[in-house]
N, C-alpha and C positions, 0 to 999 in steps of 0.2 A: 752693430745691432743684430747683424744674423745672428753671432753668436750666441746672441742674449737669447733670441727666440728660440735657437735649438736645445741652449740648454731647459729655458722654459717647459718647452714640450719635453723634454726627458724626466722632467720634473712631475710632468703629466703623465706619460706613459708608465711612471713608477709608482705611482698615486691608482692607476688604474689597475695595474699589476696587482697593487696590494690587496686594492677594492673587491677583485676579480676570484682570488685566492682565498679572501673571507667568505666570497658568495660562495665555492666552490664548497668549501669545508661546511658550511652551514648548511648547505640545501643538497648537496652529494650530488656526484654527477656518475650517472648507470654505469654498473659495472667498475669504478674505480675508485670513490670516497664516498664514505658514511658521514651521516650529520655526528654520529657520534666517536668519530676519531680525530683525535689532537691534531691541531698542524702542526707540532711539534714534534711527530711522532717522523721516527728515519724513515719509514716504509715511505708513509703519505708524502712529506718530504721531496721524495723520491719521485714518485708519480707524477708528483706537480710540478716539478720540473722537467720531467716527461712530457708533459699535457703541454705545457708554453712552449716547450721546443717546435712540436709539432704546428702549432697554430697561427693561420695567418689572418691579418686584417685583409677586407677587401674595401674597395671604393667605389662605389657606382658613379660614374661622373654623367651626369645629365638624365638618369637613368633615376627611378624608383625604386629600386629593390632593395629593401629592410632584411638581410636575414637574422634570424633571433639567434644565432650562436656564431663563433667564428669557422671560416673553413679550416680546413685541416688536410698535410701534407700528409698523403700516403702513397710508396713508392716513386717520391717525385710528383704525382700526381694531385692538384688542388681538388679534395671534394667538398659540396655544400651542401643545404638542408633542399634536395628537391622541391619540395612542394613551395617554399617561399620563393626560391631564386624564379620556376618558371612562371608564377603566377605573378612575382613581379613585371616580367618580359611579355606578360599580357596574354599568358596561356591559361586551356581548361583544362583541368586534369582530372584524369580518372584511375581509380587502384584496382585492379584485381589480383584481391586476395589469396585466389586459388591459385592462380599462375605466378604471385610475385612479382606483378608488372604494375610498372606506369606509366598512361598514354596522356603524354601533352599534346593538343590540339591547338591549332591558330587559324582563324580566316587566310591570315596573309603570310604567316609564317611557316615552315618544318615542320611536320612533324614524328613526334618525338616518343620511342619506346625504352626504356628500362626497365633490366630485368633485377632482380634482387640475390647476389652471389653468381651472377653471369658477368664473365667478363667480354662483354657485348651490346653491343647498342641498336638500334635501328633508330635510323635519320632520315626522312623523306622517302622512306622505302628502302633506302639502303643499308644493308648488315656493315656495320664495323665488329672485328674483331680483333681479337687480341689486346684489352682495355689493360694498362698495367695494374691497375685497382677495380674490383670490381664493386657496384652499388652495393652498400650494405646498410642496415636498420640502425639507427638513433635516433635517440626521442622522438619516436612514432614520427619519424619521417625518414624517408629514404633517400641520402646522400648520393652526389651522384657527380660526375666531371665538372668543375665549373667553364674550364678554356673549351672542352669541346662543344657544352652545352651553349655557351658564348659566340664562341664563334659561326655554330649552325645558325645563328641566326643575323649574321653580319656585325657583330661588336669587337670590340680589337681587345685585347688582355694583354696586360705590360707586368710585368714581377720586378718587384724591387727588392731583393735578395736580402739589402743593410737593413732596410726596415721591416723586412716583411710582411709586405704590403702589393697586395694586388689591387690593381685600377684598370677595371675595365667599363667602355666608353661607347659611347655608338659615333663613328665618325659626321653621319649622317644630321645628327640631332643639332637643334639649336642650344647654344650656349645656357646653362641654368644656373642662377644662385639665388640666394635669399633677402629679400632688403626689409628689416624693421624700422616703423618709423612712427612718430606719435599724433593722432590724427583730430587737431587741434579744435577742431568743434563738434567731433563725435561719431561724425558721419565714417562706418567701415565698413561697409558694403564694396562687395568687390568691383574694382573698377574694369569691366569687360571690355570696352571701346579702346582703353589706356593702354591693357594688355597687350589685346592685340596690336596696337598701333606699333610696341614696341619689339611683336613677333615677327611683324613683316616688315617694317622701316630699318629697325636695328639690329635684328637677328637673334635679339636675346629673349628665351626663356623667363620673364624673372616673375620670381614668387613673391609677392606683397604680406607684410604682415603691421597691417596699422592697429594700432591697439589706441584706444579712448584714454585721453590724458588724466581722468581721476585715477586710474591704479599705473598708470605708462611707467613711474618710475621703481613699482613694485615687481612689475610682471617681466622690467628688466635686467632687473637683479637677481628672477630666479632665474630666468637663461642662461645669465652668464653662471649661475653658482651651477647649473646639472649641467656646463659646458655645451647649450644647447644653443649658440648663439647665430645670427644672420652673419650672411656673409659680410654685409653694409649694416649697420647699427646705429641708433640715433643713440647717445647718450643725453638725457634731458639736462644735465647738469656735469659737465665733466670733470669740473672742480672735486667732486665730491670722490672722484677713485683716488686714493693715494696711488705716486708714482708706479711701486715695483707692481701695482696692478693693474694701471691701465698699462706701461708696456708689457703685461704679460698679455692681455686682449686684444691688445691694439697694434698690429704694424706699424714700423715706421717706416713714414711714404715720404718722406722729405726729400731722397734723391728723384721721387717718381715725378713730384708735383712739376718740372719744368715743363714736361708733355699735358698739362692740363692747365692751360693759363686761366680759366675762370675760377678752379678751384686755389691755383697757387695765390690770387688776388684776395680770396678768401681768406685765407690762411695767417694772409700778411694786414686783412682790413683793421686787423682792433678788436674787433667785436667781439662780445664778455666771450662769448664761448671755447672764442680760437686760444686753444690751451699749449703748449710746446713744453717740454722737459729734458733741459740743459741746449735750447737750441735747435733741438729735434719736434720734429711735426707727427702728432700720433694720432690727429682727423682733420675736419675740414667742417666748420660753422656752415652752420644750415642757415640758409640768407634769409636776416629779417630787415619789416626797418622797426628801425631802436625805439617809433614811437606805438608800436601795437604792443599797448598794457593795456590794462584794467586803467577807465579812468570816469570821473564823474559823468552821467549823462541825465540828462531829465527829457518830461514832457513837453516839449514845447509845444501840443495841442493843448494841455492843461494851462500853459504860460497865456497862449492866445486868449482863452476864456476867460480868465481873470483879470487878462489886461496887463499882465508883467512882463519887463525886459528881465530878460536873461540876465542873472546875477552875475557880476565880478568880482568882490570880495565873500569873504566868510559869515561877514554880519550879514552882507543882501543877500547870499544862501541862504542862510536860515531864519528871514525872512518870507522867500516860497515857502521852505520847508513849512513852515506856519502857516501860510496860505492853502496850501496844495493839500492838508490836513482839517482844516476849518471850514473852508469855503465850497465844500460841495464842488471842485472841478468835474465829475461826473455830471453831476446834473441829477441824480440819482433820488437825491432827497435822503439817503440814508448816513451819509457821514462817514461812510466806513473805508477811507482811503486813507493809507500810511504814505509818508512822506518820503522816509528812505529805507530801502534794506540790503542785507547783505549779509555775509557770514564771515567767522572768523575760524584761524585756522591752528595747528601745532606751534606755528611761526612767527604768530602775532596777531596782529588787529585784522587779517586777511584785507577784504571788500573795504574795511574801512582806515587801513592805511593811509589813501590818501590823503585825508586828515592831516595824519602827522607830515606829511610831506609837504601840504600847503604850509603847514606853521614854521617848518625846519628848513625848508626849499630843499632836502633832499629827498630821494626815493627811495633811499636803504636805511636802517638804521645806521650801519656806518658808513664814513665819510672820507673821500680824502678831499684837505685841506695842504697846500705846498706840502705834499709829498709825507704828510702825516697824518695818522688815522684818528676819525673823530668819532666820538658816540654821540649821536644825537638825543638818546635816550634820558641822557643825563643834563638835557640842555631847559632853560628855560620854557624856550620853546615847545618842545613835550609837553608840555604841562598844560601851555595854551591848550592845544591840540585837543588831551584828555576833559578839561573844564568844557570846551565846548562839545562837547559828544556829548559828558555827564550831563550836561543842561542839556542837550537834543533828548536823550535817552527820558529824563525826567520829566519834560514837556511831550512826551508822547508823539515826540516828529519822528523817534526810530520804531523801527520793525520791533517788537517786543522778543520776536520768536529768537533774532538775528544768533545769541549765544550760542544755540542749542542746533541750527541750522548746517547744513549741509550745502555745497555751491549747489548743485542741482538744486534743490529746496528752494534756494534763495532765485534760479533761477523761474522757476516755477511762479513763485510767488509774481512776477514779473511779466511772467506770462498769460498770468491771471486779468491784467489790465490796471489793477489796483493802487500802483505803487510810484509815485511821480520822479525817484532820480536813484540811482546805483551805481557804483562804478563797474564797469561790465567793459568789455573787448570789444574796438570799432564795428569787426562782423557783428558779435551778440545786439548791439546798438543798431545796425542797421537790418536783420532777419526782424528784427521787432516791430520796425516801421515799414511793414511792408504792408496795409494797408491806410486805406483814407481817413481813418478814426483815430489810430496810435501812431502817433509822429515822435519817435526818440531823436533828438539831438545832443552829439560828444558838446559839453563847456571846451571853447576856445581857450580858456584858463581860467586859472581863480587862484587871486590874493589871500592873504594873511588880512592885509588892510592895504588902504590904497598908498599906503607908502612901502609895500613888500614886493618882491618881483613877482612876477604870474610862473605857477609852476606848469609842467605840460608832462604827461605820461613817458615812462619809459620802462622798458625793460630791461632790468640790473642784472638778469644773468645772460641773454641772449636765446638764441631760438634752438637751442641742443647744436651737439657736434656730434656728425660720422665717423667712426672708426670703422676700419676695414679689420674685421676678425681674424686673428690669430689662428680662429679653430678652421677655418674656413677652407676648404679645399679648392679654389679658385686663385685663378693669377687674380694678384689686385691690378694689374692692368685693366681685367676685364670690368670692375664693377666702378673703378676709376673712370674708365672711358664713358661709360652709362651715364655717374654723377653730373658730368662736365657736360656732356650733349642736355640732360634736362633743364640744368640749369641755365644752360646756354638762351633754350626757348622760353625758358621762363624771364631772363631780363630781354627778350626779345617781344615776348608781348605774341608769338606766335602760337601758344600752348589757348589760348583766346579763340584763335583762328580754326580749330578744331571743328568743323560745323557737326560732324557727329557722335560727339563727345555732350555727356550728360553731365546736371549737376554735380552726380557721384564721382566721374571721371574730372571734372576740375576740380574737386575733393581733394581728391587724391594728389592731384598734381602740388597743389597747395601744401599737402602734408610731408610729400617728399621734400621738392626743391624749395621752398620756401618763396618770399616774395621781400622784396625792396623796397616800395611802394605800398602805400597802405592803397592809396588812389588808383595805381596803375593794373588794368586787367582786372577787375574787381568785378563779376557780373552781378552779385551780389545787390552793390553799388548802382548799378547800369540798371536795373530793376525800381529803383524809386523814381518818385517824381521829380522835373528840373529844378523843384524849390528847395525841395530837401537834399538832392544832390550838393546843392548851392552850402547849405549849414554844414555838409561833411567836411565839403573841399576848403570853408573857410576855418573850421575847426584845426585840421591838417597842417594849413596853411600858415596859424599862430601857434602852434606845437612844434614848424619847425625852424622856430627863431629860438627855439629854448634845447641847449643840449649838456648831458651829464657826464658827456665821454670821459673819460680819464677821470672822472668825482667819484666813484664807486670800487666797489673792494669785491669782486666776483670768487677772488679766490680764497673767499674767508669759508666757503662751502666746505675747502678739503680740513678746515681745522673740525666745523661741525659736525661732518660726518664721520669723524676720529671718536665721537663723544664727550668730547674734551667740555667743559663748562656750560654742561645741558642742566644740571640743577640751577647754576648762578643764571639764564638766561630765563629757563621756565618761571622762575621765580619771579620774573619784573613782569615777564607780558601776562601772568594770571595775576598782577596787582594791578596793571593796564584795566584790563575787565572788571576788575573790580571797583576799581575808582570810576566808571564809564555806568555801573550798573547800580549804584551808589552804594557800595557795601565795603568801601575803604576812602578816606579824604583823602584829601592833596597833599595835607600837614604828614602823613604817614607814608603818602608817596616819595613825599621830601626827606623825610627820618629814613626809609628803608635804599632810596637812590645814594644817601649821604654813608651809609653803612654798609656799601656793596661797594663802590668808589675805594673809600679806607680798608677794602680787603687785600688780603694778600694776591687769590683766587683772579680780581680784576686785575689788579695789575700787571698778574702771569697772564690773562690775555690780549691784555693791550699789546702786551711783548710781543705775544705769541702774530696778532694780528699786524702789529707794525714790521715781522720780519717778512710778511708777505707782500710789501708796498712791489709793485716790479719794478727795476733799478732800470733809470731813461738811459 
């Protein structure tokens, strides 16, 4: 596998090369190329081949210094663009134009004189002379030693001759790298208490980068495509990179995992996320438990007022529904309370999924059935599902808005007070009943009819996988080691014990290492009252007699985002809606299911879907 990645990166380094060489021609670089000369031209040609010889990458490791061009070898000698490299090292600087100088200033540091065509320096008062290169003007900056400039101020500089590639480091400094992660109920506010705990407990530097789950899997996609990726990376769905691209991003840690036993247990648990190609390990599932989905929840202050039990089938759902729309639960006198809402999404019926899952008893459209794949879409069942929505939608028990809705939107609406049931995330469920008037309780289940099994929430792809970045200039020991300790205190229930740690700071914690336990460490949870505590823990409690493991086809994500049979798919879920909003019958849901089945198109995906079964 190193192989693979070396040659990966040369793959990239000749990609950058080319990239480099079109800027260079385009935009001219002083004194050597015009926007208006060919690159095919022998002279230019020439030059540019010139120019790459000369030029070295540099690495700042732990350090912040961006410079906006590469260094450049002259007489042996590395020089950079002055003004960036000192003021990243946290210098002032001053130019005098008459004399040619420039004086870097530091409270704590050297400092630091350069003169412009002198070869000579002044450092702490002290003249060096005889510089083999002396400072000289490009792009309105004055280039100047990087190793002597470096080392004035205690940083060690290493040259790597094959790649050339300088990396220089401050011995001194705490370990830095990057960790993106998706920040599941929105909260990204920096966690300061979190940080720090992990600059003086652990030794590590690490930069957080939690992004809000509406765009998480967009804003990860453009990282990786400007190769701007974290060192540690949450992929929300891993299925979805074809192979030759996640090991181009991704490390393979499969020899490392023996030195990290919570993550190797990971790796090896099941769960949709944990993804391996050809036997090789290329992340590490971010720990969930299987039952935090999106699942029905209602009022049950509005249940109390009216005098109703908690429904267990689909007819005494919508039954409340009925109630909870009619009967003034408010007390208001105005009528103006919707029954359910929610939204729907590119993927299908989103919020109101569930539905089809109570009718079908699964949670994905497709299914495995002994070891072969099923559509439920095309199932009787289905059909149940859509009839009773069209008749909820029709009788005025749904959100009218619900098409046209956005999750936030629908979360909003919810937040309103107005809206008696949603399928919504245990957190979402219990942030809502955090006072004495709006009491939301998750359904323990719900039937088809009382002769169907009770289904209970799950989550078909898993809570994202970690890959350690390819581009990343850190040993993955190090960001390895970090994974393993977090997660450690997170199935330890000590990340809890934190007493000066904010909600923001158990935020966080949550969005990195993930959680096992919907119940366990939850202060969320520990914030309601003992009766309402009581409805979660028995909600939980019958969700986890019902499980989908091994039912579900996670890795049908890498045929989708191939684009493979995105007309044949869009084409059913906007008859879905249609038939739901009454602008298509059943009789044509039946005609158009019967004439998709007999295609050629379905049957290439059945194929396509059945060769991804994983062989026991």
């Amino acid at each position: 596998m190193y192989k693979k990645h070396y040659n990966h990166k040369s793959k990239l380094k000749a990609l950058s090369l080319s990239v480099t060489i079109a800027a260079v021609v385009a935009t001219g670089v002083p004194g050597a190329v015009s926007a208006q000369t060919s690159p095919w031209d022998p002279d230019t040609e020439a030059m540019l081949i010139e120019l790459f010889k000369t030029q070295v990458s540099v690495h700042f490791e732990n350090l912040f210094v961006r410079l906006p061009s590469p260094a450049v070898h002259k007489n042996g000698i590395a020089m950079a663009p002055g003004k960036a490299l000192l003021e990243g090292l946290g210098y002032s600087i001053k130019w005098d134009n008459k004399e040619r100088k420039l004086t870097a200033s530091h409270p704590a540091k050297p400092t630091m004189i350069y003169w412009e065509n002198r070869h000579e320096a002044q450092i702490a008062g002290r003249m060096i002379t005889k510089l083999p290169t002396a400072p000289y003007m490009n792009e309105q900056s004055l280039w100047i030693p990087l190793r002597l400039t470096a080392e004035a101020v205690g940083l060690t500089v290493q040259w790597n001759p094959q790649d050339r590639l300088i990396t220089v480091s401050d011995p001194l400094a705490l370990p830095v790298f990057s960790v993106s992660s998706r920040a599941d109920n929105g909260i990204v506010e920096p966690p300061s208490a979190l940080t720090e705990f992990m600059k003086s407990e652990w030794k590590s530097d690490v930069r957080l980068n939690l992004i809000p789950p509406e765009y998480f899997r967009e804003k990860t996609n453009i990282l990786i495509a400007a190769g701007d990726m974290s060192s540690l990376m949450l992929l929300s769905d891993p299925y979805m990179y074809q192979d030759e691209l996640l090991e181009g991003i991704a490390l393979d840690i499969t020899d490392k995992l023996a030195s990290y036993p919570h993550l190797k247990q990971l790796t090896e648990s099941g769960l949709p996320a944990a993804r391996s190609i050809d036997g090789r390990q290329y992340g590490i599932p971010r720990p969930s438990d299987p039952h935090d989905a999106p699942f029905p929840a209602l009022r049950q202050d509005w249940l109390n007022v009216l005098g109703l039990e908690q429904p267990a089938t689909m007819d005494e759902l919508y039954a409340v529904l009925k109630a909870f729309v009619q009967k003034d639960p408010e007390g208001d006198g105005k009528h103006n309370t919707i029954g359910m809402t929610g939204f729907v999404n590119h993927a299908g019926l989103g919020s109101f999924s569930w539905v089809e899952h109570a009718y079908t008893g699964s949670p994905d459209r497709f299914s495995l059935r002994d070891g072969q794949v099923y559509d439920n879409a095309i199932s009787a069942e289905e059909k149940q599902a859509l009839e009773w929505l069209a008749r909820a939608y029709t009788e005025g028990l749904v959100d009218k808005d619900f098409p046209v809705q956005s999750e936030q939107q629908a979360i909003e609406r919810l937040q309103q007070g107005r809206t008696g049931l949603s399928a919504i995330s245990f957190d979402l469920a219990v942030s809502l009943s955090d006072d004495k008037k709006t009491e939301w309780v998750p359904l323990p289940g719900i039937q088809a009819t009382m002769d169907s099994t009770p289904i209970a929430p799950w989550n078909t792809t898993g809570n994202g996988m970690y890959i350690v970045s390819s581009m990343a200039r850190v040993k993955p020991e190090l960001v390895l080691q970090w994974l393993e300790k977090g997660i450690a205190l997170s199935e330890s229930g000590e990340w809890s014990q934190q007493s000066d740690f904010t909600d923001i700071d158990q935020a966080a914690v949550l969005h990195l290492f993930g959680r096992t336990d919907l119940l366990k460490s939850n202060p969320t949870l520990e914030s309601l009252r003992a009766e309402q505590q009581t409805g979660y823990e028995s909600a939980v409690a019958q969700w986890r007699q019902t499980s989908y493991a091994g039912k579900t086809l996670p890795q049908a994500s890498s045929l989708w985002s191939s684009g493979k049979y995105a007309e044949l798919n869009s084409k059913l879920e906007e008859l879905k809606l249609q038939v739901i909003l009454g602008e298509a019958t059943i009789a044509q849901w039946d005609t158009h299911v019967a004439k998709m089945v007999a295609s050629d198109e379905y049957k290439a995906m059945m194929k396509d879907l059945s060769q991804l079964v994983p062989s026991k």
